[in-house]
N, C-alpha and C positions, 0 to 999 in steps of 0.2 A: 528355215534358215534365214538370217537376218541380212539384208541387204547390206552392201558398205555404207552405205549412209546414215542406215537405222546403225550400225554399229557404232557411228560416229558420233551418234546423238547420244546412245548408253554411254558412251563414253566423258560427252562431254556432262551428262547426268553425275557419272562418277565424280569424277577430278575436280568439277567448277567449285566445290564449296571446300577447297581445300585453303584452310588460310596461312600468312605469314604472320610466325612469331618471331617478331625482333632477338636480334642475337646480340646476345652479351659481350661485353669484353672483357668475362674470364673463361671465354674459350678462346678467343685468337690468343694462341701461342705458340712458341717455335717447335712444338710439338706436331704440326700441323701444318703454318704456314713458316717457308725457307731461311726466313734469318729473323734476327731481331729486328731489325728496320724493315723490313717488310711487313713483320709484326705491327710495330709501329704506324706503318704507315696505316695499315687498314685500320687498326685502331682509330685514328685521326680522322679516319672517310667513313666511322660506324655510322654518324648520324644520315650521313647519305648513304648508304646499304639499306638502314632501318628503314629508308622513305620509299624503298619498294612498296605498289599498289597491288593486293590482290588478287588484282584486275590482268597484271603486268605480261608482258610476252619475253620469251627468252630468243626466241630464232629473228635474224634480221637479214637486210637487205643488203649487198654490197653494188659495185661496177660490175661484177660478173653474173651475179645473177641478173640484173637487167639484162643485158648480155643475152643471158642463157635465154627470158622471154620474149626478144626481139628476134633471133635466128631460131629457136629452138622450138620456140610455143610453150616451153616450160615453166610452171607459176614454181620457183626457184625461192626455197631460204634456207640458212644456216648459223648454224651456232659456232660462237666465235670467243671461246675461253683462254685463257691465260696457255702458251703452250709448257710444254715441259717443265721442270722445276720454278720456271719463272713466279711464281705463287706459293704453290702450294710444295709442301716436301714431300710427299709422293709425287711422281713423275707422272705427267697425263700425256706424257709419248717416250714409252722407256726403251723404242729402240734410237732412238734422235741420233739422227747418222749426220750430224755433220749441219745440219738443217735449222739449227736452233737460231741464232746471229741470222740466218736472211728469210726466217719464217714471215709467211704473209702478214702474223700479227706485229711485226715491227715494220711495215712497207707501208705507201699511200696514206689514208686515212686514219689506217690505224695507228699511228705513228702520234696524230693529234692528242694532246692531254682528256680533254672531253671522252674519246672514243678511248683511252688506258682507262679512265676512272671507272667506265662502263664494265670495261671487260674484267676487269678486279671484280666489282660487283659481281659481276654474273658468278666469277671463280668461285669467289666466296660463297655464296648462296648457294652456288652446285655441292660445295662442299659440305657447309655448317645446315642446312637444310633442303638435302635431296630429295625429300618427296616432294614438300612444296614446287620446289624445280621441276621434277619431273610431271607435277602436274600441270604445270602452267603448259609447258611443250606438248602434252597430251591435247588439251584443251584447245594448243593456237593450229595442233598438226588437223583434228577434228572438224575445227569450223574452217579451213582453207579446203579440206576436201570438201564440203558441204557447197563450200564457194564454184571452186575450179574443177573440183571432180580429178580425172586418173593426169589433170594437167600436173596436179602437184609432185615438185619433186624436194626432195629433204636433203641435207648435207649436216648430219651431226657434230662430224669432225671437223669442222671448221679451219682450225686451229690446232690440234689438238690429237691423239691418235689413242682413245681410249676405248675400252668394251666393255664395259660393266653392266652392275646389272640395270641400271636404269636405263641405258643407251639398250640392252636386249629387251627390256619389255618394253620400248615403244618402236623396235621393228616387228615384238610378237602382235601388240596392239592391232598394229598398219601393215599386215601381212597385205592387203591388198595393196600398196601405196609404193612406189621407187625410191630409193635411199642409195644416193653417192655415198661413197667413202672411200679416202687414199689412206693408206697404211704400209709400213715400215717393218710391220709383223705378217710372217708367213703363217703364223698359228691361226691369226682370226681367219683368213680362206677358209682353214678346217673347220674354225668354231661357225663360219654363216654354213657350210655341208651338214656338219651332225646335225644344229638349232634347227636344219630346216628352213634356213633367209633366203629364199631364191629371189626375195623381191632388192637387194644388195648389192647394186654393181658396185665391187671393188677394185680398186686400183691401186696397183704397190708403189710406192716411191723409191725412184733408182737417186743412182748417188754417184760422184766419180771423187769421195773424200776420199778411199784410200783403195789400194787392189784390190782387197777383197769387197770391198763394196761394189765396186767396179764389177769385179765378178758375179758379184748377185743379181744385181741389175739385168745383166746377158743371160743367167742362169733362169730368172724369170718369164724374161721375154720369148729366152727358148721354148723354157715348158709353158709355154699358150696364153701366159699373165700379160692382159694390157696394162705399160706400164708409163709412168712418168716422169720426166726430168725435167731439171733446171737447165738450161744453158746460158751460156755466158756473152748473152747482145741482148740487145734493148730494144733491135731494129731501128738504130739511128744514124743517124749520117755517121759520125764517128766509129761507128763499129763497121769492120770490113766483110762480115760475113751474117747470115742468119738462117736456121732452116727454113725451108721448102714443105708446104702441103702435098703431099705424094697419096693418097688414097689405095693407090695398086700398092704401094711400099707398104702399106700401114705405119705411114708415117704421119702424127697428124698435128695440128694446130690446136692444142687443147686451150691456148687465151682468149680462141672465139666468143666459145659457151663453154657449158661444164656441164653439157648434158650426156654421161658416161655411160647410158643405158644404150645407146647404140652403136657401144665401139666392136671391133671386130676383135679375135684374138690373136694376140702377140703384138700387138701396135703398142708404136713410141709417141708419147703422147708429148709434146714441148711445150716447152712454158718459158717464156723471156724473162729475164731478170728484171726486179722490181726496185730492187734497194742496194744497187750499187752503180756509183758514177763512172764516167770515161776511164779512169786512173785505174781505178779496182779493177776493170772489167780488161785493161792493158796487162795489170799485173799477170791478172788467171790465165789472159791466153798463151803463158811464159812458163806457165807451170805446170806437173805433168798432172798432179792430181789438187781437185778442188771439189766442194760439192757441187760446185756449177760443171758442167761440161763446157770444154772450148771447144776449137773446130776440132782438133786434133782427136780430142776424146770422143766426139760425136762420130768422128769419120770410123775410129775404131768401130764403136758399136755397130755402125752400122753393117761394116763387115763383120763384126764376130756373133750379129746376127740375123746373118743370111739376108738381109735387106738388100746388101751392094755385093756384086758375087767379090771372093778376094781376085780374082783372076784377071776379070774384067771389069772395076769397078769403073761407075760412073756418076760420080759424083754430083754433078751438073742437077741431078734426078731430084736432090733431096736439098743441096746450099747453094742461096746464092751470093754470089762476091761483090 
């Protein structure tokens, strides 16, 4: 039986000699990618697609995953593609609950022109030449375990909330290896049980865009899914509230790290808002429903799941003002 490492090495035997063949441009078409100007535009940026190297890596480095290696220990990367329809006409998150407009891929860095031109690239190429893609991720997932060993942790989804088949045969690959993913689809839970992915912490993405999402959200956390929300502070002086790290709650600070292999089940995972000002974040707390949670919505959850008893709730535990 082959050690993980020797697997890592067959591996990267296989995949390295996989080359890029420049793509034409009479395949970008609205066949494929979202509009005509979208067409267009990649049209315009072939010659910078075509200059992909070989050589090239697909998974990169964010603020969070440093993060994740300075509290966690975890040698932390992720792929960071175009989300939902934004590219491509197939949806690469087709349950997009409301998510799309304050997705990480338009917040911070990503936001830069430099870092859109990248991620088009990457779209592209996942699309119009998916083995090469998938071999490259083969190849950089390989030699980091060779590096770091069981430090390495993967985040496919970046961006992004897809299963296919390239994303399942590089969890079948790195069966020994930990792999993040948040998702919006209760189906994939079932699809990492049957495939056999036990190496797959996942995490659902809650939502408070409308009741019923609201509803799933609690419906999750009830049945034992740790799960995670946006809420609606920044933690800055201008915001009058923000949750609390509560651990007995299973209430947690998931903006620390993003290392989801050791959460517990039914924990509310939070996450600060990234891409909205003082004004926006006044609006939501006015509103009943948003995809961000405000207090109001947070406080619900927290009683409709069993966090804060309704009876005797004690708020004080989980926000502070």
């Amino acid at each position: 039986m082959l050690s993980n490492q020797e697997i890592c090495k067959e591996i990267i035997k296989k995949y390295n000699s996989y080359k890029f063949t420049p793509i034409r441009e009479e395949e970008i078409n609205t066949k494929i990618f979202t509009s005509q100007e979208m067409t267009d535009t990649i049209k315009n940026e072939l010659l910078y697609i075509n200059s992909i190297k070989n050589t090239a890596y697909f998974l990169s480095d964010t603020t969070k995953t440093d993060k994740t290696l300075k509290i966690a220990g975890r040698v932390q990367k992720g792929l960071f593609l175009n989300p939902h329809n934004e590219v491509l006409r197939q949806s690469l998150c087709p349950k997009e609950n409301g998510c799309f407009l304050n997705c990480l891929a338009h917040g911070g860095l990503f936001r830069m022109p430099q870092q859109q031109l990248a991620k088009r690239r990457r779209t592209v190429i996942f699309k119009l030449r998916p083995l090469f893609f998938m071999s490259r991720i083969m190849v950089q997932i390989a030699r980091l375990y060779l590096k770091h060993g069981d430090k390495v942790l993967i985040r496919l989804n970046g961006t992004s909330d897809y299963y296919g088949l390239i994303f399942k045969l590089i969890y079948s690959a790195f069966f020994f290896l930990d792999f993040n993913e948040y998702t919006k689809e209760e189906k994939y839970f079932n699809i990492d049980t049957k495939k056999g992915f036990n190496n797959i912490s996942r995490i659902y993405s809650g939502s408070n865009e409308t009741p019923a999402l609201y509803n799933e959200t609690v419906r999750q956390i009830n049945k034992g899914r740790n799960v995670s929300i946006a809420v609606n502070t920044a933690d800055t002086k201008s915001d009058n509230w923000t949750p609390l790290q509560n651990n007995a709650l299973g209430i947690v600070d998931y903006d620390k790290h993003d290392d989801r292999t050791i959460a517990t089940r039914g924990e509310i995972g939070f996450l600060s808002s990234k891409a909205t000002n003082k004004e926006e974040r006044l609006a939501i707390e006015n509103k009943e429903h948003s995809f961000f949670f405000n207090q109001e919505a947070f406080k619900n959850l927290l009683v409709d799941t069993n966090k804060i008893s309704r009876f005797n709730p004690n708020f004080k535990l989980a926000i502070k003002y």
